[in-house]
Z-matrix of the N, CA and C atoms (Angstrom, degrees):
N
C 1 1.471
C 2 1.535 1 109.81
N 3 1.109 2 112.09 1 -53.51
C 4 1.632 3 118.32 2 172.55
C 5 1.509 4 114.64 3 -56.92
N 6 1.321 5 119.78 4 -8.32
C 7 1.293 6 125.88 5 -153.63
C 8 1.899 7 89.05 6 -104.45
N 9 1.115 8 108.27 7 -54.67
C 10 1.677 9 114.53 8 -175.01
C 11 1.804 10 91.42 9 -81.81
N 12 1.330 11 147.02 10 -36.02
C 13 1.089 12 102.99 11 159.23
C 14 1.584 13 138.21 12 -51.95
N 15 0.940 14 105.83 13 -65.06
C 16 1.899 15 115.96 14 152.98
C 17 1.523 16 99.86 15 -17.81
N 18 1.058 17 107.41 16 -57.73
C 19 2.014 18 87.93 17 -177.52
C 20 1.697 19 116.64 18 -75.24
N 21 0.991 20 101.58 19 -54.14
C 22 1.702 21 107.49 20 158.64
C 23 1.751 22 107.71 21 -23.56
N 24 1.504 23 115.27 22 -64.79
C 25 1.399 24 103.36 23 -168.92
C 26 1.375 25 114.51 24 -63.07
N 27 1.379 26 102.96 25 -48.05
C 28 1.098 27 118.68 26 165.26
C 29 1.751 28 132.14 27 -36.18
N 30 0.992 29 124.42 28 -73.20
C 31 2.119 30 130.76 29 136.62
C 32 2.124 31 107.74 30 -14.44
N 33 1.551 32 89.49 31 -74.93
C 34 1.975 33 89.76 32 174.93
C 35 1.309 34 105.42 33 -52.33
N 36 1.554 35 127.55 34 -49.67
C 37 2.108 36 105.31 35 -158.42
C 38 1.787 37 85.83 36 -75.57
N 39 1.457 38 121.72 37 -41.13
C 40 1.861 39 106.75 38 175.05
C 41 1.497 40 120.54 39 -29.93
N 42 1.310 41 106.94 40 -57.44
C 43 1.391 42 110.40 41 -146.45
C 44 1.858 43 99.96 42 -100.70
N 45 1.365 44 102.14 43 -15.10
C 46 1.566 45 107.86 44 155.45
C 47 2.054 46 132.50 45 -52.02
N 48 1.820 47 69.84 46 -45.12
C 49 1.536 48 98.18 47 -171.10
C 50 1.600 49 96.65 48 -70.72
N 51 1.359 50 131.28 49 -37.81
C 52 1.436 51 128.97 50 -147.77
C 53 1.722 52 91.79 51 -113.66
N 54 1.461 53 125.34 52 7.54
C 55 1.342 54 116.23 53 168.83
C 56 1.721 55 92.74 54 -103.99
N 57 1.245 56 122.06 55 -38.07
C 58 1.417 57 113.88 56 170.83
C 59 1.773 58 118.57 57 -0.25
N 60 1.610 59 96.78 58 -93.89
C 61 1.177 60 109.38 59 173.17
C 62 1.314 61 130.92 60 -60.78
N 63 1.002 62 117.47 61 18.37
C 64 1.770 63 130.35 62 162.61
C 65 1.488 64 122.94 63 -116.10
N 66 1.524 65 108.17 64 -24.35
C 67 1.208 66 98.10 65 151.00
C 68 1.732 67 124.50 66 -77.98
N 69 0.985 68 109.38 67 -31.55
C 70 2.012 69 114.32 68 -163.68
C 71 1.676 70 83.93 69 -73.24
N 72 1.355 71 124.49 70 -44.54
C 73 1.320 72 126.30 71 177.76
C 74 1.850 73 119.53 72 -49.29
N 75 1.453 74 101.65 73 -53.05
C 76 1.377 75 93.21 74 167.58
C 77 1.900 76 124.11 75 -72.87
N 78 0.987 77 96.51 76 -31.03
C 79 1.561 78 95.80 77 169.98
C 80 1.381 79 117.90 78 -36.26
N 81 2.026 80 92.55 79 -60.28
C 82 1.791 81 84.78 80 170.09
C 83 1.074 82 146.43 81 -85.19
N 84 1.184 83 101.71 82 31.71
C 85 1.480 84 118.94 83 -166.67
C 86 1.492 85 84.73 84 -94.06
N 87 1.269 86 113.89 85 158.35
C 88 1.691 87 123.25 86 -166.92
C 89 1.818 88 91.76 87 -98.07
């Protein structure tokens, strides 16, 4: 159980990290 949480966080800070730059990206988009 501790083991698939750990991946869970792990997957969320990923896919956190890799929406980052798509949001700040659309911002500047006019």
């Amino acid at each position: 159980m501790a083991g698939r949480l750990s991946t869970m966080a792990k997957t969320s800070r990923q896919s956190s990290l890799v929406n980052l730059p798509s949001k700040f990206s659309s911002y500047k988009l006019p």
